[in-house]
C-alpha positions as CSV (number, residue, x, y, z in Angstrom):
1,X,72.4,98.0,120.5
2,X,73.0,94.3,119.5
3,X,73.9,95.5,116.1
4,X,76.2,98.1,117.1
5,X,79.7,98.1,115.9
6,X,82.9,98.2,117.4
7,X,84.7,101.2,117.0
8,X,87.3,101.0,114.5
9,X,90.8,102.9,114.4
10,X,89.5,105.1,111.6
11,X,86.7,106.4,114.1
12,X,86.7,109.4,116.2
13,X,86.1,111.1,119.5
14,X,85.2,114.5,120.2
15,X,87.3,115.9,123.4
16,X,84.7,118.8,124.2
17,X,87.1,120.3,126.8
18,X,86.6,124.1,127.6
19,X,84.3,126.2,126.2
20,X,85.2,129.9,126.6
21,X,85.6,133.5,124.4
22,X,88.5,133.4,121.6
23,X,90.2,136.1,124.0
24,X,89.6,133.2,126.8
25,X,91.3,130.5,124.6
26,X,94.0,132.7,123.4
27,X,94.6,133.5,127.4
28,X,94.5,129.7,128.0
29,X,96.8,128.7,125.2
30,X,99.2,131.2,126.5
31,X,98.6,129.8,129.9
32,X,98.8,126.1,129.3
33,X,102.2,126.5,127.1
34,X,104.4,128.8,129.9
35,X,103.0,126.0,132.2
36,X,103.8,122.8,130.3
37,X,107.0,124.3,129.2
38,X,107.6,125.4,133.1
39,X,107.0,121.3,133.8
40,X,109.3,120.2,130.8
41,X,112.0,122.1,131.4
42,X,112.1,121.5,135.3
43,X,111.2,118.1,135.3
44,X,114.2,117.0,132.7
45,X,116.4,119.5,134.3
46,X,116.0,117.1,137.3
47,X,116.5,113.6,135.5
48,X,119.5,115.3,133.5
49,X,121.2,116.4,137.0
50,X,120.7,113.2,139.1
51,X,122.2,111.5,136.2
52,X,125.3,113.5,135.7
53,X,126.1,114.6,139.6
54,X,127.2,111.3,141.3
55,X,126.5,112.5,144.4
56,X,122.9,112.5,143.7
57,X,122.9,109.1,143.0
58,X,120.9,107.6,146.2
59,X,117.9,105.9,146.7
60,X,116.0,109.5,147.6
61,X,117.4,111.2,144.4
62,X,116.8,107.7,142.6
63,X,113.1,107.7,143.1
64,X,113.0,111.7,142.6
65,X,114.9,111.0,138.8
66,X,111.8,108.1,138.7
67,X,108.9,111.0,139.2
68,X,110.3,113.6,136.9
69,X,110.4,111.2,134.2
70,X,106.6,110.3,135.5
71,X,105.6,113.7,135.5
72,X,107.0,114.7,131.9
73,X,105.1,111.4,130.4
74,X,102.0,112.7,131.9
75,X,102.4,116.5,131.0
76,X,103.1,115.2,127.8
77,X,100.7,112.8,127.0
78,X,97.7,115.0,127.5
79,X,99.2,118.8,127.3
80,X,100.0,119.1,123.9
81,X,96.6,117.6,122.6
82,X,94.9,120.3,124.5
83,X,96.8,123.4,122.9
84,X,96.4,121.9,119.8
85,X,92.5,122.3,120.5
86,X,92.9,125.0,122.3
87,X,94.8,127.2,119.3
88,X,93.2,125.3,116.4
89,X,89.7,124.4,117.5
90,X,89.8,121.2,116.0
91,X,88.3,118.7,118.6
92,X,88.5,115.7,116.9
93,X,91.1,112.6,118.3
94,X,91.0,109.5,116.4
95,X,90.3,106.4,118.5
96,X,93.9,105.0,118.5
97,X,95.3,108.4,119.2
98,X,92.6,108.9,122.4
99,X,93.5,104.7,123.7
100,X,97.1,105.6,123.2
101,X,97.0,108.7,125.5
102,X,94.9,107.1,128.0
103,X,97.2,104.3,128.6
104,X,100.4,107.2,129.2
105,X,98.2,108.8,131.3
106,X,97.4,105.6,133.3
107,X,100.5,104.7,133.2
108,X,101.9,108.3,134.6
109,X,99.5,108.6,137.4
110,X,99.8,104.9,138.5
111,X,103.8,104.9,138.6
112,X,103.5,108.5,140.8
113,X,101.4,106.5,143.4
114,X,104.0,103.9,143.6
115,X,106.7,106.2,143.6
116,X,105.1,108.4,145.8
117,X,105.1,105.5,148.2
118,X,108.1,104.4,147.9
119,X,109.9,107.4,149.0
120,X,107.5,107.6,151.7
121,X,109.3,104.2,152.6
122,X,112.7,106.5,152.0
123,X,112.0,109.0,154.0
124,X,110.9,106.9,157.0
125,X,114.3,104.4,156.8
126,X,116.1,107.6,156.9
127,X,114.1,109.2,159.8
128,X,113.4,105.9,162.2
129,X,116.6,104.0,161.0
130,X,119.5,106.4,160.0
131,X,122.2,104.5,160.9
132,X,120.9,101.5,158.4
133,X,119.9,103.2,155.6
134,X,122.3,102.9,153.3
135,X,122.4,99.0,154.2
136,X,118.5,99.0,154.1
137,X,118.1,101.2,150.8
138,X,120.9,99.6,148.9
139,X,120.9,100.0,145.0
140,X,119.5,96.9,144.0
141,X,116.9,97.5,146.5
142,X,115.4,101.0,145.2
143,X,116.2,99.7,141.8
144,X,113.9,96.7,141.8
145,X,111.3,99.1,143.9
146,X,110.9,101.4,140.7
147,X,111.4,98.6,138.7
148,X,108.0,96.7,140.4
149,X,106.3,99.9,140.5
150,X,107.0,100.4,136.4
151,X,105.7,96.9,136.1
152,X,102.7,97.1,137.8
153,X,101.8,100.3,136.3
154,X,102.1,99.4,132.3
155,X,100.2,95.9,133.4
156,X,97.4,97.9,134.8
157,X,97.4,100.7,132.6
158,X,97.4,98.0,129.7
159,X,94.7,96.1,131.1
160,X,92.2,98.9,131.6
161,X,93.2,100.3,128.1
162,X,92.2,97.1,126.3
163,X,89.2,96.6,128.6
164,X,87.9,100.0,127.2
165,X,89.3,99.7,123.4
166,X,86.7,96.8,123.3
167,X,83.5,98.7,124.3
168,X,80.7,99.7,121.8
169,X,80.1,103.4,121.7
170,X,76.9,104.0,119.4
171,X,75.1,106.9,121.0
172,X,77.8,109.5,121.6
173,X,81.2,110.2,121.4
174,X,82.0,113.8,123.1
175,X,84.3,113.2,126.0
176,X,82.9,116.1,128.5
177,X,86.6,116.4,129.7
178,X,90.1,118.3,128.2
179,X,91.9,114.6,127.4
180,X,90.7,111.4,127.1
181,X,90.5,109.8,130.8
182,X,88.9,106.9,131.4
183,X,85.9,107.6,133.7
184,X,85.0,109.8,130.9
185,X,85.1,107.6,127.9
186,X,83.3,104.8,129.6
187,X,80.4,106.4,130.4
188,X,79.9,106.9,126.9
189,X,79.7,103.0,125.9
190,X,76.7,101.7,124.7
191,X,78.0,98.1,126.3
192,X,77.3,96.8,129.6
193,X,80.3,98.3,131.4
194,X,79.5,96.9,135.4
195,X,82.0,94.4,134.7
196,X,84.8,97.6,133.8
197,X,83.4,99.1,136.8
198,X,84.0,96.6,139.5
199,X,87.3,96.0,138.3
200,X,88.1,99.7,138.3
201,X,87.1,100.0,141.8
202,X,88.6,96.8,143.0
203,X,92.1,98.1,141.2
204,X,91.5,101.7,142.4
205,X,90.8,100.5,145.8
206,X,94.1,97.9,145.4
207,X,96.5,100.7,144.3
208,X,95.3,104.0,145.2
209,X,93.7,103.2,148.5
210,X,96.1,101.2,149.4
211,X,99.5,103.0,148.6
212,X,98.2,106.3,150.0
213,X,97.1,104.5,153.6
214,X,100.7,102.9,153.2
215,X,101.7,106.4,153.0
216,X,99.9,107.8,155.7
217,X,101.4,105.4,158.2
218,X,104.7,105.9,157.2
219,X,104.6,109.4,157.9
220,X,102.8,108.5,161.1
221,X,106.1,106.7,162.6
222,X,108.1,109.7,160.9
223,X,106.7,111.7,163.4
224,X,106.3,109.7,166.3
225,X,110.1,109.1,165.4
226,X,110.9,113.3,164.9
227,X,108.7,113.9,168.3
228,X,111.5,111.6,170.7
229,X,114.0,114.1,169.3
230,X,115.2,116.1,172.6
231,X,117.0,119.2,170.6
232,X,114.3,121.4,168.6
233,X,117.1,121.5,165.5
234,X,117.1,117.9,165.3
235,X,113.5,117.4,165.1
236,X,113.5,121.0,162.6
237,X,116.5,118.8,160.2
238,X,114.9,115.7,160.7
239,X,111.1,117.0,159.3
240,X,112.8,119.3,156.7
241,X,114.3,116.0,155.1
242,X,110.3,114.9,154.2
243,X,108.9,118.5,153.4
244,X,109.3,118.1,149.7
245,X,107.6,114.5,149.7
246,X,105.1,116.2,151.8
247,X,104.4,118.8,149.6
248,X,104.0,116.6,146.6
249,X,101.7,113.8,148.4
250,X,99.2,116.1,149.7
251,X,99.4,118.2,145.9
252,X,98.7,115.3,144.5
253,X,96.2,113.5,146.2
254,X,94.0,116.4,147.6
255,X,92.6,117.3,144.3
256,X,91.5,113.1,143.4
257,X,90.5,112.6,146.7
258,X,87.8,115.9,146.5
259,X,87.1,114.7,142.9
260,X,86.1,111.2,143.1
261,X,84.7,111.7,146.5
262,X,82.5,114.8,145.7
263,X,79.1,113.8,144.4
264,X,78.5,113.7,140.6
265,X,76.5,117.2,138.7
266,X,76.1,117.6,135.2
267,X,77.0,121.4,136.4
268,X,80.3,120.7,138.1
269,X,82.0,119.3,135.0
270,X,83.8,122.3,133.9
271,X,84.8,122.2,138.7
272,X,85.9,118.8,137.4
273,X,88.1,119.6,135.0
274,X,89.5,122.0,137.0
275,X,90.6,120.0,139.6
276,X,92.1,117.3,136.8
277,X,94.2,119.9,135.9
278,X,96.0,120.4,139.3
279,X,97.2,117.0,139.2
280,X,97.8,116.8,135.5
281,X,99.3,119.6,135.0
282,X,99.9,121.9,138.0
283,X,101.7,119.3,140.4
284,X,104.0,118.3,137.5
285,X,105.1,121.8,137.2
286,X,105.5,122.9,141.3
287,X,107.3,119.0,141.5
288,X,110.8,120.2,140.1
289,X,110.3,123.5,142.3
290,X,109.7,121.9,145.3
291,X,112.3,119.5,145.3
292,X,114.8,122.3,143.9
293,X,114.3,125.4,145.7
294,X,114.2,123.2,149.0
295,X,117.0,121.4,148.1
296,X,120.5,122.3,148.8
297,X,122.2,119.5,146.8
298,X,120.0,119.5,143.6
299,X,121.1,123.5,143.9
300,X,125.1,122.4,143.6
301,X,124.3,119.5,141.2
302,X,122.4,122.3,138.6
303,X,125.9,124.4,139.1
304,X,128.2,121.8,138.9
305,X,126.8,121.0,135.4
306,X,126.5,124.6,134.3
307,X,129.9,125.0,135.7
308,X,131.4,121.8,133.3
309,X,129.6,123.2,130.4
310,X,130.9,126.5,130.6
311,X,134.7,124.9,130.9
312,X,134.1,123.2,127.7
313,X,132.4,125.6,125.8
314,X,135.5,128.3,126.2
């Protein structure tokens, strides 16, 4: 083990991801494509609409902008790979290519917890404190709150990435999952990795812990706050205002909290994968749907742009 190399850029892994009939690949190439394009499409549809409707420029569409562009980096970074695997069978990924998609994806899924939290913050100024939200959420505020949460993300994402990129992997290098995520690479070092570990629960337990218990009790004085409402429509216009977020939060942490709480099987790996691929792929694509079909404004800003482009094009 002593005289085991490090890996080198020219090296490769082998993503082993799902094994299945050529009718079942052709099915799931099909699949995987209407989806990621679903995602794509939706998700920049958003970003291009808050950006061009000033209306829609507030904190809540601010941080909404902030997860679509989160949610296209992640589709992106791990989609495409796996159609490319999927239609040409070729399961190779060179080392740099597999360390540069796990730091995307690190850095996707950390900024959606922060962002996620941070309209949980929105959403309970605008329910508890209406009448000083928009002194409370002021631009600079919401600005430096993605800002922070864009910071913190690449700094951890670049940390674990280069914690990893240093390991020795002699025995093995067929990553039992559809991209290359960390918990899977790891495990197949050759190197003492406790040290990896501790840190990777200390900054799971720092960010992911931590954000979603922030969430939960801001959405616990959103409803003490929607319960003191006397008329029924007040309390129905007040709770409609967080459905969306709602939707999203309990999308995208259901399926990581049953995964990494579930006891490990060799024979659940293909369950595993499964359930990566709601919140890798599936929440990205319902995101832009929940926020759009539930959302009266984002409706108008989508027709006010189709409406300009159709002026200029005749």
């Amino acid at each position: 083990m002593n005289n085991c190399p490090n890996i080198s850029s020219e090296d490769e892994f082998y993503i082993l991801a799902f094994s299945m009939s050529k009718m079942g690949q052709l099915g799931l190439f099909l699949g995987l494509l209407i989806i990621y394009l679903i995602a794509f499409l939706g998700n920049v549809t958003i970003i291009f609409t808050v950006g061009l409707v000033p209306q829609l420029h507030t904190a809540m569409y601010f941080f909404l902008c902030n997860l679509a562009v989160l949610d296209v980096t992640s589709t992106s970074s791990t989609i495409p790979e796996l159609l490319s695997i999927t239609l040409t069978q070729n399961h190779r990924i060179s080392f740099s290519c597999c360390m540069t998609q796990m730091f995307f994806f690190i850095l996707s899924a950390n900024g959606e917890i922060f962002t996620l939290t941070s309209m949980a913050y929105d959403r309970y100024v605008a329910v508890c404190n209406p009448l000083q939200y928009y002194t409370i959420m002021r631009k600079n505020v919401y600005t430096v709150m993605v800002d922070s949460s864009w910071m913190a993300s690449g700094v951890n994402s670049l940390m674990l990435t280069i914690l990893t990129s240093v390991l020795k992997f002699c025995t093995s290098r067929d990553i039992n999952n559809f991209f290359c995520d960390l918990n899977s690479v790891i495990t197949l070092s050759s190197s003492d990795i406790s040290s990896q570990k501790v840190f990777m629960v200390s900054e799971a337990i720092l960010i992911s812990l931590v954000q979603f218990l922030l969430t939960i009790v801001s959405y616990i004085f959103i409803v003490s706050a929607i319960l003191k409402i006397r008329s029924s429509a007040g309390r129905m216009k007040a709770f409609s205002s967080c459905t969306s977020h709602l939707i999203t939060v309990i999308l995208f942490y259901g399926p990581i909290m049953f995964l990494y709480m579930k006891p490990e099987s060799e024979d659940s790996k293909e369950q595993d994968m499964l359930l990566s691929m709601l919140y890798t792929v599936a929440v990205p694509m319902i995101n832009p749907l929940v926020y759009s079909l539930r959302n009266k404004e984002v409706w108008e800003g989508i027709v006010t742009i189709i409406g300009k482009l159709k002026v200029k094009s005749t």
